[in-house]
RODO-2510 file (C-alpha; in nm, 4 decimals, decimal comma):
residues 427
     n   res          X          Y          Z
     1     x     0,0000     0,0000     0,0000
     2     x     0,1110     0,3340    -0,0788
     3     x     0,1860     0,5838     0,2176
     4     x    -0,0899     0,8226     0,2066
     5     x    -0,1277     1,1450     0,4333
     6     x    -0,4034     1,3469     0,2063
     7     x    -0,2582     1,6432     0,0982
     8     x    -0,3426     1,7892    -0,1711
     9     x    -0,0681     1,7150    -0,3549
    10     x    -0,1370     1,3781    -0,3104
    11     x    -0,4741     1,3699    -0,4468
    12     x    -0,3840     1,5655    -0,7287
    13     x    -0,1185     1,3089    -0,8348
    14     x    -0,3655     1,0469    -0,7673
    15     x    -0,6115     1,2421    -1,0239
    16     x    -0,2972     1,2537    -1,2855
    17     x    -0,2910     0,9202    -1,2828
    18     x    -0,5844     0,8549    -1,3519
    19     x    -0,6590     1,1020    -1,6339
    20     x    -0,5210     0,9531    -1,9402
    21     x    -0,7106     0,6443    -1,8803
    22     x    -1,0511     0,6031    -2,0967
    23     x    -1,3064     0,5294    -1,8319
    24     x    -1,7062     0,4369    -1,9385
    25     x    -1,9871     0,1968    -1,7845
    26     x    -1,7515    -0,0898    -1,8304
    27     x    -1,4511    -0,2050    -1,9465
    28     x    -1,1086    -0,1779    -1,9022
    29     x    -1,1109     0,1505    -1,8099
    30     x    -1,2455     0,1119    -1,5578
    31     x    -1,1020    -0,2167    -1,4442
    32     x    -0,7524     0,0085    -1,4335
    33     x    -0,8901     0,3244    -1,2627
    34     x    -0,9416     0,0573    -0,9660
    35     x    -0,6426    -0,0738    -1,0271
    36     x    -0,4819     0,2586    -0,9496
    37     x    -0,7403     0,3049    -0,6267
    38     x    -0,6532    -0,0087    -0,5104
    39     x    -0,2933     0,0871    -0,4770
    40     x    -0,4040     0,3526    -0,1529
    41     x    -0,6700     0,1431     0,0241
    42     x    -0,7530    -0,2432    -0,0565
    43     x    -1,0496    -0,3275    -0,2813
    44     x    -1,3174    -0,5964    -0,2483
    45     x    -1,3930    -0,6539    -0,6544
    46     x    -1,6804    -0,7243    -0,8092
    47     x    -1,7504    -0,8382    -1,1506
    48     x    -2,1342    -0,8562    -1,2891
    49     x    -2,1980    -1,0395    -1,5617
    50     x    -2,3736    -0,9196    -1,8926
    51     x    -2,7356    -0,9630    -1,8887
    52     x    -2,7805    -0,9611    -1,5465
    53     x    -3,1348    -0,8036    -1,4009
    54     x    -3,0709    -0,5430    -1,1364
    55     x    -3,3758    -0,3798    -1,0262
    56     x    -3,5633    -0,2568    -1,3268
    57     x    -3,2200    -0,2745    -1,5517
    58     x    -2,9875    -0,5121    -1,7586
    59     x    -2,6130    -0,4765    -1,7702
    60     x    -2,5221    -0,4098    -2,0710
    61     x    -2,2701    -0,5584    -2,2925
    62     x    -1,8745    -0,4536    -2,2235
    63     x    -1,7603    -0,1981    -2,4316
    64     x    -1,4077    -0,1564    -2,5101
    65     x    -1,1904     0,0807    -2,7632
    66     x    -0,8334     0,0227    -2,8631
    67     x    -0,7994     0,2521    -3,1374
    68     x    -1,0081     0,5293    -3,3692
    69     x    -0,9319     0,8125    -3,5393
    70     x    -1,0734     1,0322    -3,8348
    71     x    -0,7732     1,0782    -4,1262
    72     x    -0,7886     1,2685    -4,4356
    73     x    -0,6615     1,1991    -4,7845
    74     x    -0,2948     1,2101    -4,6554
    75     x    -0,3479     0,9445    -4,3800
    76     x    -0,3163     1,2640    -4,1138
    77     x    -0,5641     1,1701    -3,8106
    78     x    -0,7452     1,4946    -3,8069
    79     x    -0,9285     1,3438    -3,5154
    80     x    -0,7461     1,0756    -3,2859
    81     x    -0,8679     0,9025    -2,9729
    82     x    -0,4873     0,8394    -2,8960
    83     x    -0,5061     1,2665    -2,8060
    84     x    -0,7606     1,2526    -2,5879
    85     x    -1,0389     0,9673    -2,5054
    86     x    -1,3266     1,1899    -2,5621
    87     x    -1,2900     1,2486    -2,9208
    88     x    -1,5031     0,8746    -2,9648
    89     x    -1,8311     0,8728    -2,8733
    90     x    -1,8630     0,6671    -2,5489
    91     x    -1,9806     0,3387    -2,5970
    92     x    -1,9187     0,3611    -3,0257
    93     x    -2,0092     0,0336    -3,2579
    94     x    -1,7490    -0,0614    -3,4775
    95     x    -1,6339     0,1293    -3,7897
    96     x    -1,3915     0,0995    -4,0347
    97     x    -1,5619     0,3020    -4,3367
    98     x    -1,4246     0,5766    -4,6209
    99     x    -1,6777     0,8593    -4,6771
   100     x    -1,7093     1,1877    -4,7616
   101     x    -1,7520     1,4930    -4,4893
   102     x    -2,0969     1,5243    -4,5663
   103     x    -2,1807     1,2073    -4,4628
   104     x    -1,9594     1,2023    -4,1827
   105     x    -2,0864     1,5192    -4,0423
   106     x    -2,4232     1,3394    -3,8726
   107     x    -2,1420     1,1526    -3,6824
   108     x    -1,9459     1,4338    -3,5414
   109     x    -2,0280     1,6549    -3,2265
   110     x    -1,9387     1,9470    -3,1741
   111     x    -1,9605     2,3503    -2,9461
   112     x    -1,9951     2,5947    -3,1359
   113     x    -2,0524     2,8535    -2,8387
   114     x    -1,6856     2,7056    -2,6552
   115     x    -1,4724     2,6393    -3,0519
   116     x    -1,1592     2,4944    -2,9272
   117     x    -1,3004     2,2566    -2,7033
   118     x    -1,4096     1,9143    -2,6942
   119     x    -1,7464     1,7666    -2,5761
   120     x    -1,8008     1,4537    -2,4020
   121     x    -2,1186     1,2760    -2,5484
   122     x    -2,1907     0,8735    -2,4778
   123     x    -2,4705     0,6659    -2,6602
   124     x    -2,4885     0,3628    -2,3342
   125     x    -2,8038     0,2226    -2,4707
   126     x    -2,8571     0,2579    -2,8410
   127     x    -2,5887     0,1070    -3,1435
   128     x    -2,4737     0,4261    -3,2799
   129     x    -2,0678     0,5638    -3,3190
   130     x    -1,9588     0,8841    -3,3507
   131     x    -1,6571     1,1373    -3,2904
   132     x    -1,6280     1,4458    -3,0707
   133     x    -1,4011     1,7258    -3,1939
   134     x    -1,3915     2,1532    -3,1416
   135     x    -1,5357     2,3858    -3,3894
   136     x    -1,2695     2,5103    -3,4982
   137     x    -1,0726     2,1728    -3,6134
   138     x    -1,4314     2,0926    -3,7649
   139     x    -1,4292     2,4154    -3,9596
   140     x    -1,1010     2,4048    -4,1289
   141     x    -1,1258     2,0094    -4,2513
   142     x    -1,2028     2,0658    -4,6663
   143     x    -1,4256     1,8564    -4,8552
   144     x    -1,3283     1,5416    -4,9452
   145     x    -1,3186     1,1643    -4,8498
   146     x    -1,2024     1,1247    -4,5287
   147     x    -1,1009     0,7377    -4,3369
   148     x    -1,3228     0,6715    -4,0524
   149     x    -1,1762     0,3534    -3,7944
   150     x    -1,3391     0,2527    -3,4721
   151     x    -1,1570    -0,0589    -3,3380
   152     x    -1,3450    -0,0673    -3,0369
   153     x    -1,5764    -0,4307    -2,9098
   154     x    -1,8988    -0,4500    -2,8019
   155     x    -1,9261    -0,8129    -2,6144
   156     x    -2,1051    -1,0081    -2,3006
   157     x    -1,8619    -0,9082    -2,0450
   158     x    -1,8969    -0,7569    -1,6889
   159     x    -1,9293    -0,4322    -1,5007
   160     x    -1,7206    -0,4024    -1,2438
   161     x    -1,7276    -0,1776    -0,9442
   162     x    -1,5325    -0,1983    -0,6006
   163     x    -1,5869    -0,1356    -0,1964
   164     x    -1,3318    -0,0720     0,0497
   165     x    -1,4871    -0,1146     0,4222
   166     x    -1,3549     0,0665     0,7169
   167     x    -1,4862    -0,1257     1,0105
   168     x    -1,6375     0,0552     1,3179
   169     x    -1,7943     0,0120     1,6045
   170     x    -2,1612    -0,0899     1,5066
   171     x    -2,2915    -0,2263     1,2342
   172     x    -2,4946     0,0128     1,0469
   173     x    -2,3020     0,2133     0,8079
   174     x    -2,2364     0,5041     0,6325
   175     x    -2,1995     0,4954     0,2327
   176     x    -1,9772     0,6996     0,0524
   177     x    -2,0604     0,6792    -0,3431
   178     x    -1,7856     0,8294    -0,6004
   179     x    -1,8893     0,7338    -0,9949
   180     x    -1,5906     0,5868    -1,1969
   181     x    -1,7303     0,6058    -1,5377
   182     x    -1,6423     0,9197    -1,6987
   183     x    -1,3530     0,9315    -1,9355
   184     x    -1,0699     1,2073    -1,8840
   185     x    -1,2928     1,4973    -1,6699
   186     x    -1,0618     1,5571    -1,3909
   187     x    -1,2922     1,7241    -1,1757
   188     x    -1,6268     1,5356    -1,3253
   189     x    -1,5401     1,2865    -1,1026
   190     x    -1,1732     1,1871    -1,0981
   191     x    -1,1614     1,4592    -0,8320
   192     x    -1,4419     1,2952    -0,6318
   193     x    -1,2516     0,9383    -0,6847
   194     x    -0,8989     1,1214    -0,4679
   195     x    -1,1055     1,2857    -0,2063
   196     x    -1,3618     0,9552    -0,1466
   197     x    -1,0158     0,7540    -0,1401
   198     x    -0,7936     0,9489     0,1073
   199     x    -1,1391     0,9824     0,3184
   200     x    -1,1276     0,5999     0,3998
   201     x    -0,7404     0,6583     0,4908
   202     x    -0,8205     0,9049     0,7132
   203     x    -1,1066     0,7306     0,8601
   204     x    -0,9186     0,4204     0,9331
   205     x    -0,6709     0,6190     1,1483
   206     x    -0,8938     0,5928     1,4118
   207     x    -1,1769     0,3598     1,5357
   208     x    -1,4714     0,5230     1,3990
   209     x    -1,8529     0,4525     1,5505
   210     x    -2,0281     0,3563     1,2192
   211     x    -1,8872     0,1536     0,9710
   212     x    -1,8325     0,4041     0,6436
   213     x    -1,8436     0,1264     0,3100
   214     x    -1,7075     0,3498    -0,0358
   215     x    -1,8249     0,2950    -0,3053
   216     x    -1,6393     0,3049    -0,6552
   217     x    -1,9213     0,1964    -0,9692
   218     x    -2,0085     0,3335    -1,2637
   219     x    -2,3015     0,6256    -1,2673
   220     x    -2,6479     0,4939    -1,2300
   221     x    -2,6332     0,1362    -1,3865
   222     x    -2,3193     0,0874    -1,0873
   223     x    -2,5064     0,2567    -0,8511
   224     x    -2,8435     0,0290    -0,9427
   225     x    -2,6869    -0,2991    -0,9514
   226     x    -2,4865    -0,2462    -0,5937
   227     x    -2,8868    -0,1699    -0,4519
   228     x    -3,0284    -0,4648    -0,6182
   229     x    -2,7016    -0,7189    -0,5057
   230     x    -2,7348    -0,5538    -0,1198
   231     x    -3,0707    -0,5841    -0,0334
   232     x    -3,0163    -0,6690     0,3328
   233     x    -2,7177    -0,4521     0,3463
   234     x    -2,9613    -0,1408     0,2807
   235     x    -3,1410    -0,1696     0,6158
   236     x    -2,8209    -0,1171     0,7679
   237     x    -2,7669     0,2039     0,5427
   238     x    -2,8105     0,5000     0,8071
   239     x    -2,6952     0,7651     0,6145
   240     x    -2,4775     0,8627     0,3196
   241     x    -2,2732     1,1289     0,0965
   242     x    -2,2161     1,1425    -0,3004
   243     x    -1,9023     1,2665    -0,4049
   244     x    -1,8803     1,4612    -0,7181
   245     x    -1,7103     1,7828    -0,8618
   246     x    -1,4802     1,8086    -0,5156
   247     x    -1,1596     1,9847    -0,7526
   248     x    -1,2969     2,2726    -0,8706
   249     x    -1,2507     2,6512    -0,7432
   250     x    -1,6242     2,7210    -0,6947
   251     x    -1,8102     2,7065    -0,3363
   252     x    -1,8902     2,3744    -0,1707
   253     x    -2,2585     2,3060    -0,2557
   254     x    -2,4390     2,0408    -0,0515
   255     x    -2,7804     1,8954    -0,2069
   256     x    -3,0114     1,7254     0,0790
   257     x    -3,1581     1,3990     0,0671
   258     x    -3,4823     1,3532    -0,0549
   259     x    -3,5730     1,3133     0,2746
   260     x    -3,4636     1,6968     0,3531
   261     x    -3,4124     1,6111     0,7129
   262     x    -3,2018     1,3569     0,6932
   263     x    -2,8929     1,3056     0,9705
   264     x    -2,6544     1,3817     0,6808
   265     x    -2,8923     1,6752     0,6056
   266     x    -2,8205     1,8430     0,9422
   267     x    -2,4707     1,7525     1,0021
   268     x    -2,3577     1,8892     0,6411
   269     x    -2,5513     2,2015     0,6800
   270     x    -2,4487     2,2562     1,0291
   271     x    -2,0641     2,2135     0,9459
   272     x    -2,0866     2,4198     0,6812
   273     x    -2,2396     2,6719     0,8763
   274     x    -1,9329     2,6734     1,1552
   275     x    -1,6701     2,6838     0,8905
   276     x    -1,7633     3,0337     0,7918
   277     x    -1,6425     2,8706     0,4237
   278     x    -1,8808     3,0062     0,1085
   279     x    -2,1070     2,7932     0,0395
   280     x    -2,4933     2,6496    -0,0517
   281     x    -2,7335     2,4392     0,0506
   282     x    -2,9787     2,3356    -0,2222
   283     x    -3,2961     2,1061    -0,2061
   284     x    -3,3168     1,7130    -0,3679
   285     x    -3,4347     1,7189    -0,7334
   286     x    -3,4163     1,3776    -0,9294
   287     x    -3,2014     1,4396    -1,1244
   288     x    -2,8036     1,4677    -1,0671
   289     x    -2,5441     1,1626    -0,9485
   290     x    -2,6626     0,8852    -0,7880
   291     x    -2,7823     1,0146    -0,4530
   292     x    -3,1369     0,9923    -0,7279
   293     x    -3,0761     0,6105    -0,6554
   294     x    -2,9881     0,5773    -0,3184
   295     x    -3,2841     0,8264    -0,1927
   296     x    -3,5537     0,6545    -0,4887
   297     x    -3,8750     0,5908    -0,2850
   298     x    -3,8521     0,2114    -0,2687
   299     x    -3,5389     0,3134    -0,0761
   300     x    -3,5432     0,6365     0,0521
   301     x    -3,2112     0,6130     0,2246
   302     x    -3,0410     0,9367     0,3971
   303     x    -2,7908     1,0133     0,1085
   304     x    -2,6620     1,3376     0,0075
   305     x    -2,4325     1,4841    -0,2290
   306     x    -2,1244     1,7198    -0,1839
   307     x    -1,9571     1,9014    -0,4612
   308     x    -1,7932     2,2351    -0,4858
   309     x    -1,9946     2,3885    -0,8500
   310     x    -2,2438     2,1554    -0,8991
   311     x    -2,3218     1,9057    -1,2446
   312     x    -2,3579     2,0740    -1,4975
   313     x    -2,3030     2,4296    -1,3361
   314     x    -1,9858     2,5426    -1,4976
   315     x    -1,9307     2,6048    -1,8818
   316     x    -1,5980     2,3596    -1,8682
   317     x    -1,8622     2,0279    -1,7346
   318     x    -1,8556     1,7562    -2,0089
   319     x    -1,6096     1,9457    -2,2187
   320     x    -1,2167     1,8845    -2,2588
   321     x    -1,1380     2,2168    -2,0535
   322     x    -1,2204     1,9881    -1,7131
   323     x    -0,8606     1,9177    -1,7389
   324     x    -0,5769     1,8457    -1,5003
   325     x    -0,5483     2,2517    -1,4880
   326     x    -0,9119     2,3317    -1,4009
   327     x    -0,9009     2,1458    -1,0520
   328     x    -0,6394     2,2203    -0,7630
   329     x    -0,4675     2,1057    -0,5330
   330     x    -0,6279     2,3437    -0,1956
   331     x    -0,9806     2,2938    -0,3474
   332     x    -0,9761     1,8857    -0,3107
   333     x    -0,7951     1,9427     0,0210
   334     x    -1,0798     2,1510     0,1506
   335     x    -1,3358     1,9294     0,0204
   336     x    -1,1678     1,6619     0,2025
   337     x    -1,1559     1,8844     0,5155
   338     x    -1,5293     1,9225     0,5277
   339     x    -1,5877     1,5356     0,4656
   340     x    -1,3830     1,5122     0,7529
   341     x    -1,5455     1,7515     0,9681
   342     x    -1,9344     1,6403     0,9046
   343     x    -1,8354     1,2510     0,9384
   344     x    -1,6431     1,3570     1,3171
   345     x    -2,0130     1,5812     1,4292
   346     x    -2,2059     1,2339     1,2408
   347     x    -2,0340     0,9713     1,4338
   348     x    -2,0645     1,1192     1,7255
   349     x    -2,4032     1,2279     1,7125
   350     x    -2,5931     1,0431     2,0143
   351     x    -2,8880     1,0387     2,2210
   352     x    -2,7953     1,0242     2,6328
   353     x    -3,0184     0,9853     2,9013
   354     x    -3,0141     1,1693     3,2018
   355     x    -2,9225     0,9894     3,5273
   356     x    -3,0460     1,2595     3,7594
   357     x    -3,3197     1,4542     3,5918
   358     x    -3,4654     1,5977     3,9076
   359     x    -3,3516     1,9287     3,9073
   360     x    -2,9909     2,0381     3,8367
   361     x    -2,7398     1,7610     3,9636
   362     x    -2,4274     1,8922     4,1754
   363     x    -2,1169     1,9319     3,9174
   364     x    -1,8677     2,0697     4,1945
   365     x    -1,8635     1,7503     4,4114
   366     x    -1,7868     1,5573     4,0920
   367     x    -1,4780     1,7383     3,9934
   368     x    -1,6908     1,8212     3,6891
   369     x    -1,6241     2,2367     3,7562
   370     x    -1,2395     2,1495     3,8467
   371     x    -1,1698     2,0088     3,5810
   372     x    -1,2255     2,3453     3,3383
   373     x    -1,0217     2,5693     3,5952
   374     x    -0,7940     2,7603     3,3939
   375     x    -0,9494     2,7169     3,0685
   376     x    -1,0202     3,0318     2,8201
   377     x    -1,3404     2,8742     2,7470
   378     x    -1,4473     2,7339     3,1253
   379     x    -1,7973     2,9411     3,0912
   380     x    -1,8331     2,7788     2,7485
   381     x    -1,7842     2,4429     2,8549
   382     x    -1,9995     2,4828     3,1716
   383     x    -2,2822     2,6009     2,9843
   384     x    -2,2677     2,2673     2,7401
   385     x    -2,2860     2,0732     3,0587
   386     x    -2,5932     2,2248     3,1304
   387     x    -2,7076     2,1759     2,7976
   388     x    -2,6801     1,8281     2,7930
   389     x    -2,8125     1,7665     3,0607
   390     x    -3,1117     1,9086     3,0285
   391     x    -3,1464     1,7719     2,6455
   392     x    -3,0386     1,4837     2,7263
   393     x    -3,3781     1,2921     2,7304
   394     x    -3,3367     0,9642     2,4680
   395     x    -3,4788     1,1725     2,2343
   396     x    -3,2441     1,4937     2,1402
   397     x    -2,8837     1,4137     2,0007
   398     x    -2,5714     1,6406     2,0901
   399     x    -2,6732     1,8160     1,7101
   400     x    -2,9437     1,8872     1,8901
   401     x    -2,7767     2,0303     2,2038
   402     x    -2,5296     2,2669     1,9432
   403     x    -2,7988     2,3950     1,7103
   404     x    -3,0282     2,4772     1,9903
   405     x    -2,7722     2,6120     2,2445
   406     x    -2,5646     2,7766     1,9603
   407     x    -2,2512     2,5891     2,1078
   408     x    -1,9518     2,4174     1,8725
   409     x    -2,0303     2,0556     1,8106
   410     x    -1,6551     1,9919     1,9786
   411     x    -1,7666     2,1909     2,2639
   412     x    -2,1022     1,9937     2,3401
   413     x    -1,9528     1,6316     2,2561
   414     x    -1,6525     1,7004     2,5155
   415     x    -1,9333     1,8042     2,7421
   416     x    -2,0858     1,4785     2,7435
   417     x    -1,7835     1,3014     2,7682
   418     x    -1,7305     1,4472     3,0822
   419     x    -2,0992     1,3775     3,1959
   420     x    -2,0786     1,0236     3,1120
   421     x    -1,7414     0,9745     3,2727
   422     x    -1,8979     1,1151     3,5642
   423     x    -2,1919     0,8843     3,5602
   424     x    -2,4546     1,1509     3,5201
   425     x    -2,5840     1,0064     3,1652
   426     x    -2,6018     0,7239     2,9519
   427     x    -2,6037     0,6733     2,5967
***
């Protein structure tokens, strides 16, 4: 295993790494991005076959490409997938054709409103093939005949998608879902990949209270088949975070569960709040990444989704500008940071009961008031004791006790450490 600290230096590299590689539903591509992830925390595989019924869907057939290019009269590749995996269509038949431009036009894609970029453009579900090129290559090729070559294969395979487990103290977990099926985006979602990745390394530095299961799959159909294979693995599901878009210089956004209320729900929109870092809260639509799967009414599970600009929020999303130079360093570092932060308030998030609820019980004679002598924030800390104890009912967690006390999380939590130590509630 590599030695992994999560800087951002690190998860940039890791994002490098993974760029060139030509990533779709299945494949190859994505049999070597987790190749790569597998290298920084260890990987339980899985490989679906072909055909297989998950929920309401089939797994398609594997697609992979080894070659394709556009070339003109002079055998120059005036469009080459060895430059850059999204100039094929995702998921392209196989080609090997002469024709003129005109014909070959209704297979090219293009942005007219960004010219010197390139779009990213898939056809999963229906035969088709095509190229993706910018404008302005498109508008100087001349007329003429021009050698079109797809050697890609479209065959029963498998999808494959991957765990990694970081055990805690209960059973009931915590997922953390990062798709691994776009080609070279860097911040659409190899970004979201680094920070999910050096999350479970810096979970497993300590002995956390749920148990937090990543996820690496493909968009939707991974996301579908893991629900359909862990049907009794669901009930355990207690909440969950998305991770998409975490490299780019725009403002975290966090979209709630369908739920709205969900634990996640609070705990990401309280630690933002603390941070004092820009950012928005938005409401669940049905449409996004694959918290639309986890929170689907047969379901309903507590998932949301962190990101810094949202899908499809930024001119560069789908295009060949979400390159290695449009995501940094300090903003995956940060996004990491608040992962960080909102899993520390989650798992510690509990319910006490109070031990001696008739009337205030006597801190002094417990060493409960000697122990903050000296401290710059003794009034602070006094006041969460108070707090606790008189939310502390079975029914209001130490959230609770912060929000409605206006109290740091870390202030409220070492509170009822102290309480419980001293016997005056119980979890």
């Amino acid at each position: 295993m590599a030695r992994v600290t999560g800087t951002g230096e690190e998860m940039y590299a890791l994002v490098e790494r993974m760029y060139p590689l030509c990533r779709s539903i299945t494949g190859d591509g994505v049999r070597a991005t987790l190749d790569i992830v597998g290298e920084y925390i260890e990987l339980q595989r899985h490989e679906v076959p072909t055909g297989t019924q998950v929920l309401d869907w089939t797994v398609p057939q594997e697609w992979n490409i080894r070659d394709a290019y556009v070339a003109d009269a002079t055998g120059r590749r005036v469009v080459d997938f060895a430059a850059s995996s999204l100039h094929v269509l995702g998921y392209s038949v196989p080609v090997a054709r002469t024709m003129p431009l005109s014909e070959l036009r209704e297979h090219l894609h293009t942005l007219p409103e960004h010219p010197k970029w390139v779009p990213y453009r898939t056809s999963y579900y229906r035969p088709d093939w095509g190229f993706c090129l910018a404008q302005e290559t498109l508008d100087a090729l001349p007329d003429g005949d021009y050698e079109v070559r797809i050697d890609s294969t479209l065959a029963d395979g498998h999808l494959s998608y991957a765990e990694h487990v970081v055990p805690g103290q209960v059973s009931d977990e915590v997922i953390v879902s990062s798709h691994v099926c776009h080609p070279s985006l860097a911040n659409d979602n190899l970004a979201g990949i680094a920070v999910a990745t050096f999350l479970a390394r810096a979970l497993a530095e300590g002995t956390p209270y749920y148990t937090y299961r990543f996820l690496f799959a493909p968009g939707t159909i991974g996301a579908i088949t893991w629900l359909a294979r862990n049907a009794e693995r669901v009930e355990r599901v207690r909440h969950g975070l998305v991770l998409a878009c975490a490299g780019d210089s725009g403002q975290l956004t966090y979209k709630r569960s369908r739920r709205g209320d969900a634990g996640i729900d609070r705990v990401m929109r309280h630690v933002l709040d603390a941070s004092g870092r820009p950012h928005r809260v938005t409401e669940f639509t049905p449409y996004g990444y694959d918290e639309r799967q986890f929170c689907s009414p047969g379901f309903d599970l507590g998932v949301g989704s962190l990101s810094r600009t949202p899908y499809a929020g930024y001119p560069e999303y789908h295009t060949s500008a979400d390159d290695l130079g449009f995501v940094s360093p300090e903003a995956m570092e940060d996004t990491l940071a608040v992962c960080r932060e909102a899993f520390a308030v989650l798992d510690r998030d509990r319910a006490y009961v109070n031990l001696s609820p008739y009337g205030e019980p006597q801190l002094g004679r417990r060493g409960l008031y000697d122990a903050l002598g000296g401290r710059s924030d003794a009034k602070e800390a006094q006041m969460a004791m108070l707090w606790v104890l008189s939310l502390s009912d079975g029914e209001h967690g130490l959230l609770d006790v912060a929000e409605r006390s206006g109290l740091p999380f870390a202030t409220v939590a070492a509170a009822a450490d102290a309480l419980h130590g001293a016997g005056l509630i119980k979890a």
